[in-house]
N, C-alpha and C positions, 0 to 999 in steps of 0.2 A: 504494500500500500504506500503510495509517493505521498510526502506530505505536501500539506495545503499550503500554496506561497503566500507568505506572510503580505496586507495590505500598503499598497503602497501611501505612501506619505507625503506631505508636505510641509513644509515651515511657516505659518501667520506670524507676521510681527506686525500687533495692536500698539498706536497711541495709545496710551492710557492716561484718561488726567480728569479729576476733581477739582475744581476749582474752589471747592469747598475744606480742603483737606490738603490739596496737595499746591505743593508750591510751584513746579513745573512740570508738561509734562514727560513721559518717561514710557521706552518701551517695552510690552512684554512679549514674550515666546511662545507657544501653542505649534504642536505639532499633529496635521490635522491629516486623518488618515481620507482618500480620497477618488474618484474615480473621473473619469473622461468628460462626465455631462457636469460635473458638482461647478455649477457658479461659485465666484467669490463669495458671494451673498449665503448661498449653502454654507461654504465653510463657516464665517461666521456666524451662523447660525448652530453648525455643530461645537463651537466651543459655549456659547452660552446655554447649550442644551447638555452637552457634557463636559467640560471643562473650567468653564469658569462663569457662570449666570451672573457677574455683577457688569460685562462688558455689556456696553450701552452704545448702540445703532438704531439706526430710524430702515424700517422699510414696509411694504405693503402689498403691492401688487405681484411681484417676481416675475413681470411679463416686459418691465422699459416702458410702463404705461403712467405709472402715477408720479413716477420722478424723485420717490423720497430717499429713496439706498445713492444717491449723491457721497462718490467720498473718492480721494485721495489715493489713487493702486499704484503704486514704485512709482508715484511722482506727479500721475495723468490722472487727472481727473475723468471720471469713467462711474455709469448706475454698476452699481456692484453684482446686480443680479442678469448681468449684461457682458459683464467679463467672465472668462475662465478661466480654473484653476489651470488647466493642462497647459495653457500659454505662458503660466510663469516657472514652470519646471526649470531646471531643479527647487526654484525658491532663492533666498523667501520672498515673501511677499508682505511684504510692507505696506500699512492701510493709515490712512491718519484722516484729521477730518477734513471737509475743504479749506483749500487757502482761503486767505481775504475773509472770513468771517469770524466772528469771537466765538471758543467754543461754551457750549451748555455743559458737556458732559462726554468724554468720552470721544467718539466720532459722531458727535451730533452738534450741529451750530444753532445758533440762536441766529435765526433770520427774520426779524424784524426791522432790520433796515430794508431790506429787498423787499419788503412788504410794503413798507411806507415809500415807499418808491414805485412801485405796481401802483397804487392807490394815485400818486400823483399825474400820471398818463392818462386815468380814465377811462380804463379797459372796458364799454361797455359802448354803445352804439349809442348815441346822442342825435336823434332826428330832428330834420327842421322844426315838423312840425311835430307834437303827440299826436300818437296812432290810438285809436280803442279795437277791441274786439270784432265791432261792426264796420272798422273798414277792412277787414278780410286781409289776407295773408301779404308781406312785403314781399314780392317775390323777387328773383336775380334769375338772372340767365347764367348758364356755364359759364360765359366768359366772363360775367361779372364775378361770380364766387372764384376762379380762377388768377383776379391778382390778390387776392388775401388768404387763400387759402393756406398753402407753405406755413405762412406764419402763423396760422391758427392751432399748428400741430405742437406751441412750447409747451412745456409738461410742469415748466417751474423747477427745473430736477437743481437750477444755478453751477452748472457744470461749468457753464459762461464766463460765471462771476468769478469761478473759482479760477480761470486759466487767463481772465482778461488786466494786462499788467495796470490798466489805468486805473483798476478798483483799487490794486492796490499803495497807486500813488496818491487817488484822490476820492475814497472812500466816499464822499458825497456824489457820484458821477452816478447816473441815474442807471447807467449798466444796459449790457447788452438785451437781456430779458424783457426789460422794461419797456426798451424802445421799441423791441421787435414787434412786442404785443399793439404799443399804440401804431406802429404804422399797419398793423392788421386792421385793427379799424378806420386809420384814415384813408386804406385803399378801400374797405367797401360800401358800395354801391347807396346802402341805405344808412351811411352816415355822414354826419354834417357836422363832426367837432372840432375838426381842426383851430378853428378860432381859440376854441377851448382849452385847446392843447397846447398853441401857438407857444405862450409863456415859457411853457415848462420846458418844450423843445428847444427855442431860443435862449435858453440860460445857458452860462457858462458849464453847467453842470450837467444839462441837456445833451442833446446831438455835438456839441461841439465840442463837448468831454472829450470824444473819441477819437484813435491818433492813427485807426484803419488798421491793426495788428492784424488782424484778422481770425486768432485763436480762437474766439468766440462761436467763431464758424467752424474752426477745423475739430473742437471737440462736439459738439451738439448731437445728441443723439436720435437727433428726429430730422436733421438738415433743413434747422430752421434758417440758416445763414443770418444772422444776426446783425452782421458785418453791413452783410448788402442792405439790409431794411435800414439802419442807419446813414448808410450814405443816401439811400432813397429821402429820407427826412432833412438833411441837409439842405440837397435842393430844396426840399420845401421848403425851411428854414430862409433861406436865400431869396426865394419867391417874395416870402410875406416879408421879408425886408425891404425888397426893393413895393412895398405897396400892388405886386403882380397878382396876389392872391390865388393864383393857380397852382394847384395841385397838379403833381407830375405823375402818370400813371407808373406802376412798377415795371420794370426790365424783366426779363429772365434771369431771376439773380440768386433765389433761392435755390440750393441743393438737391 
């Protein structure tokens, strides 16, 4: 009788930090027995299931849908249930939280700024006029749903945020996320806020935050191009400066 080959393995190596407790953070070791299909997100999930239940991660979906397993994999920002262990063979693999955000606990941030900064774009269709019930459905043609689309796909996962250098120089910059969102609605059809928006776009901290890196784009898990919907706002930006008030339709720009 051949014995059974022992499973094979890999090496996690956890940020670990309490801010409550600890004075900085510090790595731990976890060697996580493993197969072919096991997401990063599984791994970690088998040490807080058997090795150490106090490591503290955010996730939800395990399908790249809900965007909460955002974290830090040997450096690249990456949804954790979206990577694979077998790509980091031999190990280790090294998980920390994202850049550019203060942590809560562990590999989880406190994103509160990103929040307050969503909030100030106005993610939400602003029509000329109020619609009620009884004027029946706003409709769009394909091609109208067709320039905002792309950008409707962000998940919030801040993969963006975490890779984008200007968050990290100027922390108030309203970020890739944010803007993508608002030019998803100022490209469609049944909205009219641009005005609305004008401000927030034109500030220092706005559209002109951005200095075209492009990371923003090259990590996105959904190829929302992030990059291109801000240089899209720009011109607009540019428009309502010069008093032109015209809206540029989008390019082929997203991913």
């Amino acid at each position: 009788m051949t014995a059974q080959a022992s499973p094979r393995t890999i090496r996690i190596e956890a940020m670990r930090y309490n801010p409550e407790t600890d004075k900085e953070p510090s790595w731990k070791s976890y060697d996580v027995p493993f197969r072919d299909d096991m997401s990063v997100l599984q791994g970690l999930q088998y040490i807080k299931d058997h090795l150490d239940g106090s490591l503290t991660f955010r996730w939800s979906c395990r399908m790249a849908i809900c965007g909460s397993c955002g974290m830090m994999i040997n450096d690249t920002p990456q949804l954790a249930c979206h990577a694979f262990l077998r790509d980091y063979m031999p190990g280790p693999v090294r998980i920390e939280a994202l850049d550019n955000f203060p942590v809560i606990r562990d590999l989880v941030i406190d994103q509160t700024s990103f929040l307050n900064k969503l909030e100030a774009v106005k993610p939400w269709l602003i029509p000329k006029t109020q619609r009620t019930p009884a004027d029946g459905p706003n409709r769009q043609t394909p091609e109208q749903m067709q320039k905002y689309h792309a950008y409707a796909q962000c998940i919030n996962c801040l993969l963006c945020y975490a890779a984008c250098p200007q968050i990290g120089l100027k922390p108030d910059f309203a970020g890739p996320a944010a803007l993508a969102l608002m030019h998803r609605y100022n490209a469609d059809s049944r909205d009219q806020g641009w005005s609305a928006r004008a401000e927030m776009a034109n500030a220092e901290d706005g559209v002109w935050g951005c200095t075209y890196v492009g990371e923003c784009s090259e990590v996105c898990p959904k190829a929302v191009d992030p990059a291109h919907a801000i240089n899209q706002n720009k011109a607009n930006s540019a428009l309502d400066y010069f008093g032109l008030g015209k809206l540029l339709a989008p390019s082929e720009g997203a991913k």
